[in-house]
C-alpha positions as CSV (number, residue, x, y, z in Angstrom):
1,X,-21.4,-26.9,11.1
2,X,-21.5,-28.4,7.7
3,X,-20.4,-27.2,4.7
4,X,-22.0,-24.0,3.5
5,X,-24.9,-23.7,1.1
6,X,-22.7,-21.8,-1.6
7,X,-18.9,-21.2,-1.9
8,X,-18.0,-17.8,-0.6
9,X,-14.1,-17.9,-1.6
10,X,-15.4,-16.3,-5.3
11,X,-16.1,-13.6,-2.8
12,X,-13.9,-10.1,-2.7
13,X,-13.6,-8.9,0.7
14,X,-15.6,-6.3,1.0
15,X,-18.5,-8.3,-0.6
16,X,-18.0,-10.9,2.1
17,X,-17.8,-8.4,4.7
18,X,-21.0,-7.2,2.9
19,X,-22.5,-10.4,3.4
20,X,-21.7,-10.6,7.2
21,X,-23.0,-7.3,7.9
22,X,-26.0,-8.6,6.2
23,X,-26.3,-12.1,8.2
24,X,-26.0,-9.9,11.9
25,X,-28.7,-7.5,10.6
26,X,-30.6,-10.4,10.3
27,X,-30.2,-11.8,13.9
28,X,-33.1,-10.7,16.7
29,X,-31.8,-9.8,20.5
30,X,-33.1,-13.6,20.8
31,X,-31.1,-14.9,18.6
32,X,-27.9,-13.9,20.3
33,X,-28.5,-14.1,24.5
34,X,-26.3,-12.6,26.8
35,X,-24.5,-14.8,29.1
36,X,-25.0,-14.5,32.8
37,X,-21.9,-12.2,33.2
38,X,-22.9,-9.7,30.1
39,X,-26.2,-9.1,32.1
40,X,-25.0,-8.7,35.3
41,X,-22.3,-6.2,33.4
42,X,-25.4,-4.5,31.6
43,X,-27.6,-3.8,35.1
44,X,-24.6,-2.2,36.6
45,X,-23.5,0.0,33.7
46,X,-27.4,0.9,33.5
47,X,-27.4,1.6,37.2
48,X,-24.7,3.9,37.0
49,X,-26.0,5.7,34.3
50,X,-29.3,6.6,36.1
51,X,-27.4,7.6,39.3
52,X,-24.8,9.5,38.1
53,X,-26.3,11.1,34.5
54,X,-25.0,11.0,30.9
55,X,-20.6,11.2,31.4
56,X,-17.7,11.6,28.6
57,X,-17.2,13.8,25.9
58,X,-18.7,14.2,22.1
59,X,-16.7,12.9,19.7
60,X,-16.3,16.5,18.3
61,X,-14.7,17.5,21.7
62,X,-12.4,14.4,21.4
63,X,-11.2,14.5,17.9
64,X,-10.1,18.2,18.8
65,X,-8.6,17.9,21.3
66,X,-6.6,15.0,19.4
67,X,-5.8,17.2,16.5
68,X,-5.1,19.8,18.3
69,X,-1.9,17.5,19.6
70,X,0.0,18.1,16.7
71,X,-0.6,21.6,16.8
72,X,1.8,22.4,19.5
């Protein structure tokens, strides 16, 4: 890759991370293909999720039971 277009270093951080948030919006499913392994990961993750139903807990549920830690 060759130099960029503009200088980014003028940049503050959270502009720049701005600016990347902005350049993944910007990518399609096509621009960014799974590898072999990610796929084969994906179908089994689905699989289970049609066999066995929705599983875990809300976030609400989990962030009180971790507050609720320093309760005690």
């Amino acid at each position: 890759m060759g130099d960029p277009a503009f200088d980014i270093t003028g940049l503050t951080p959270h502009e720049r991370l701005e600016l990347i948030e902005h350049l993944w919006d910007s990518l399609t499913p096509q621009d960014v293909p799974l590898t072999e392994a990610q796929q084969e990961e994906l179908q089994r993750r689905l699989e289970r999720l049609e066999r066995d139903g929705v599983s875990g807990r809300s976030w609400d549920e989990v962030e009180r039971r971790v507050r609720g830690r320093g309760r005690r």
